[in-house]
C-alpha positions in Angstrom: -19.8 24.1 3.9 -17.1 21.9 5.3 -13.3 23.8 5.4 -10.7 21.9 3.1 -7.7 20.4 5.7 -5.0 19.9 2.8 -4.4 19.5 -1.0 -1.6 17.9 -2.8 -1.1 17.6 -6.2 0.2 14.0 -5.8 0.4 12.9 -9.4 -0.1 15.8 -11.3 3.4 16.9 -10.7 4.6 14.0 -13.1 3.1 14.6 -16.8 0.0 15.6 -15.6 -1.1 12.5 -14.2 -4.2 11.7 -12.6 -4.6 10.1 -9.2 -6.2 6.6 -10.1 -6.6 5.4 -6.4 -5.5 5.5 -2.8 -5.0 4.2 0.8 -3.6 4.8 3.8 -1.1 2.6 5.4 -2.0 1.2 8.3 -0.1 3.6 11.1 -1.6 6.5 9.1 1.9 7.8 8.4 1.7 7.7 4.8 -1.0 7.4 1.8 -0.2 5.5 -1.3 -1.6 6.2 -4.8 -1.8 4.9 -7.9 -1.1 7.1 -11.5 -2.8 6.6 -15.1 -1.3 5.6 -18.0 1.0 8.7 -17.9 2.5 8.1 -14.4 2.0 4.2 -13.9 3.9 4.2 -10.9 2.5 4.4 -7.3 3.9 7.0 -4.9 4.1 6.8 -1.3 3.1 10.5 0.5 4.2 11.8 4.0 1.3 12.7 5.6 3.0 15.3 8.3 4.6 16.9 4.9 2.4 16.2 1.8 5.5 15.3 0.1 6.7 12.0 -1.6 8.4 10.1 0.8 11.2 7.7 -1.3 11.3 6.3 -5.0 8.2 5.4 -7.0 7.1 2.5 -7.1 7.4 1.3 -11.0 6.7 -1.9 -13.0 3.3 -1.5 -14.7 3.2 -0.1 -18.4 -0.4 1.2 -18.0 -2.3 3.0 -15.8 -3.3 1.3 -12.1 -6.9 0.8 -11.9 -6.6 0.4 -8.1 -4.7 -0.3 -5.3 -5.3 -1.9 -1.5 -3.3 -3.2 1.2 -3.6 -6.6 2.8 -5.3 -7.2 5.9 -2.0 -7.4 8.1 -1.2 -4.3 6.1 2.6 -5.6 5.0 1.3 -6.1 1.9 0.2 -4.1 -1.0 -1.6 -5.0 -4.1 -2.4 -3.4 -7.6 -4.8 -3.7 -10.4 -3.7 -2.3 -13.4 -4.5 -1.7 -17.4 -1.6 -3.6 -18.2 -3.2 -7.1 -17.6 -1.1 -7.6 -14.0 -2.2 -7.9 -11.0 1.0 -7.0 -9.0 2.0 -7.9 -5.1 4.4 -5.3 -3.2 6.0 -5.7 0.0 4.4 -2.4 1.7 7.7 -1.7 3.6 10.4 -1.2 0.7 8.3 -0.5 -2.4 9.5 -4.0 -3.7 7.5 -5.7 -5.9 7.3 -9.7 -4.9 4.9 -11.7 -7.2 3.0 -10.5 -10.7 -0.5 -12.1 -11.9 -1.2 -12.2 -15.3 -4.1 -12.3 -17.2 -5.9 -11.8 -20.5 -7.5 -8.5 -19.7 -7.0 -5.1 -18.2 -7.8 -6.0 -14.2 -9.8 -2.9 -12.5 -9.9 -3.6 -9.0 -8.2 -6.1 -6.6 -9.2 -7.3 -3.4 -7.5 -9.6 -0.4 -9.3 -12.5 0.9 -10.2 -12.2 4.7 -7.0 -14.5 5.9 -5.1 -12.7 3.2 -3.7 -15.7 1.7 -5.9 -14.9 -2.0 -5.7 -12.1 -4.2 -9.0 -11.6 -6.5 -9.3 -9.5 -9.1 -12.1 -7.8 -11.2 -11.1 -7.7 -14.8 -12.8 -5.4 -18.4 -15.1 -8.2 -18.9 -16.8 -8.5 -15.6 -15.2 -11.6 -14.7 -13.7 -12.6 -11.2 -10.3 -13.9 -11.1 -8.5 -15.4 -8.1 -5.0 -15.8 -6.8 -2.9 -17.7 -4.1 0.1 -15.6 -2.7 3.1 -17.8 -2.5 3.3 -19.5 0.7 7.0 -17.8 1.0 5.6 -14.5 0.5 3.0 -14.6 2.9 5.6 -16.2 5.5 7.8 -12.6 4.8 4.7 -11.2 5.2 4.3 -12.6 8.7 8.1 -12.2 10.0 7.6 -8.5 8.9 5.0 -8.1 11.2 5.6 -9.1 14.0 9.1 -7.1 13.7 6.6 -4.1 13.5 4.5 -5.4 16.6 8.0 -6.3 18.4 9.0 -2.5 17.7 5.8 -1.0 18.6 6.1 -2.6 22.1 10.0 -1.9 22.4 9.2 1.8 22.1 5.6 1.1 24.4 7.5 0.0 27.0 10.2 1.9 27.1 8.3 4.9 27.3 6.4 3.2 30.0 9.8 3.1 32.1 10.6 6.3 31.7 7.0 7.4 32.8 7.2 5.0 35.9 10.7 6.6 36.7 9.9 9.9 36.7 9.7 11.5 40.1 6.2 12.0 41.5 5.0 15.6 41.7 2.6 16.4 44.2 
């Protein structure tokens, strides 16, 4: 028998919702997941605290099927009841492009270069998507402002390990 680590409620604290789906950012710092029809929102979870870290994340009328993040992992995508397929900028929460279509859309994927959404819609069709070329160029600048950042704080702790006087 394997020992539980942790347990949230996550969306159960807001009208007795139901956690629809979920994934992790890609530092591991916090996991996202999507509410049913009661809670349509997606929420954003510290994983040091369990708590919700910032303001939902809200624009669908109907429960979110599913959610995933882009390859680069700046983007973040959702499949929902309401007939959208909706694109959010990982970082802020913001949403940045909406897909519609006829049917309720239950899962959504990224293609490989992560310049196509597809989608899985109620009657077992496949639907695909191209992001906005201005989207996917935010999506860029945005990382590599977090690779630019990760080696700022690489190398300066570099430094200050080279600096430090030998013991011996």
């Amino acid at each position: 028998r394997r020992e539980r680590l942790v347990q949230f409620k996550g969306h159960t604290e807001f009208n007795g919702s139901w956690n629809r789906s979920l994934t992790w950012t890609r530092d591991g710092v916090h996991l996202l997941s999507a509410g049913d029809f009661s809670d349509a929102v997606i929420r954003s979870w510290d994983t040091s605290t369990w708590t919700q870290a910032g303001h939902p994340w809200t624009g669908h009328s109907s429960h979110i099927h599913h959610i995933i993040s882009n390859p680069a992992g700046t983007l973040l995508a959702s499949a929902s009841a309401d007939h959208t397929v909706r694109l959010w900028q990982l970082a802020t929460g913001i949403e940045v492009s909406r897909y519609e279509h006829s049917h309720g859309v239950l899962r959504v994927a990224f293609s490989v270069d992560g310049c196509f959404i597809f989608g899985a819609d109620e009657d077992g069709r496949t639907l695909q998507w191209e992001i906005p070329e201005d989207i996917l160029a935010a999506a860029r600048d945005a990382l590599v402002r977090e690779v630019k950042t990760e080696v700022a704080t690489l190398n300066y702790y570099s430094m200050h390990k080279l600096s430090a006087p030998i013991q011996g």
